[in-house]
C-alpha positions, 0 to 999 in steps of 0.5 A: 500500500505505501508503494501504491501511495509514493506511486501516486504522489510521484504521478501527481508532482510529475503531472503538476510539474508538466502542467507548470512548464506547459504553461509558461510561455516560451517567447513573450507575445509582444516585444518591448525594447527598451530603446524604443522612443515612446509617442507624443502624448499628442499621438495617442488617441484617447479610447472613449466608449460610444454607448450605442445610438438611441434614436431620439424621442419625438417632439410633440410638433413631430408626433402631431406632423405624422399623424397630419401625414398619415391622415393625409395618406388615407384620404388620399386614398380615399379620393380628392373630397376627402383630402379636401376634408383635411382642411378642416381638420389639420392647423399650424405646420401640418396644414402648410406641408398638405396644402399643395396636396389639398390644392391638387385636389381642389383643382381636380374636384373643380375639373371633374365639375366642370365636365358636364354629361353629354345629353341625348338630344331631344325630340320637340314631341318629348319637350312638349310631353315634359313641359305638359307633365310639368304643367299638370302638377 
């Protein structure tokens, strides 16, 4: 048993001491010499840490121009009287950036007015059957 036990402590202080010169580093990874002159203070660059964008928080002025946009964008959608409705509804800055938009469809509404249905021509026996219906009540 004591042969056993000098066997296993001779193991183990040889394994340890493999374990000891394994680790040390034969060649250091960087060479300093000595000689070499340091940089001017002027040439060293301070590390600074940036700490990651955060996008800014939105303005009431911004939140109420997004919402005039997207307004803007489903009337649009919806056709030129309801972008003509925003009129109504939008103020301040908000009203100056869709106003052309709303200007647009003013004069697009004003167009389609003006075009009026072409009409069948009438008979004079049809004119004088109107003007008798009409004549009656």
């Amino acid at each position: 048993m004591k042969a056993k036990k000098r066997w296993l402590h001779l193991c183990l202080v040889f394994c340890l001491t493999l374990g000891w010169a394994g680790s040390v580093p034969k060649v250091s990874p960087t060479v300093v010499h000595p000689d070499a002159p340091q940089p001017p203070v002027e040439e060293i660059e301070p590390v600074t840490l940036e700490a990651s964008p955060t996008p800014p928080v939105p303005t009431d002025e911004e939140i109420e121009l997004r919402a005039a946009l997207d307004a803007l964008e489903a009337a649009s959608q919806q056709g030129p009287e309801a972008v003509v409705a925003q009129l109504e509804t939008l103020r301040g800055r908000a009203l100056d950036l869709v106003m052309n938009e709303i200007r647009d469809a003013q004069d697009q509404l004003a167009r389609s007015a003006l075009l009026m249905p072409e009409s069948i021509p009438t008979s004079l026996a049809e004119e004088e059957a109107a003007l008798v219906s009409k004549l009656e009540f």
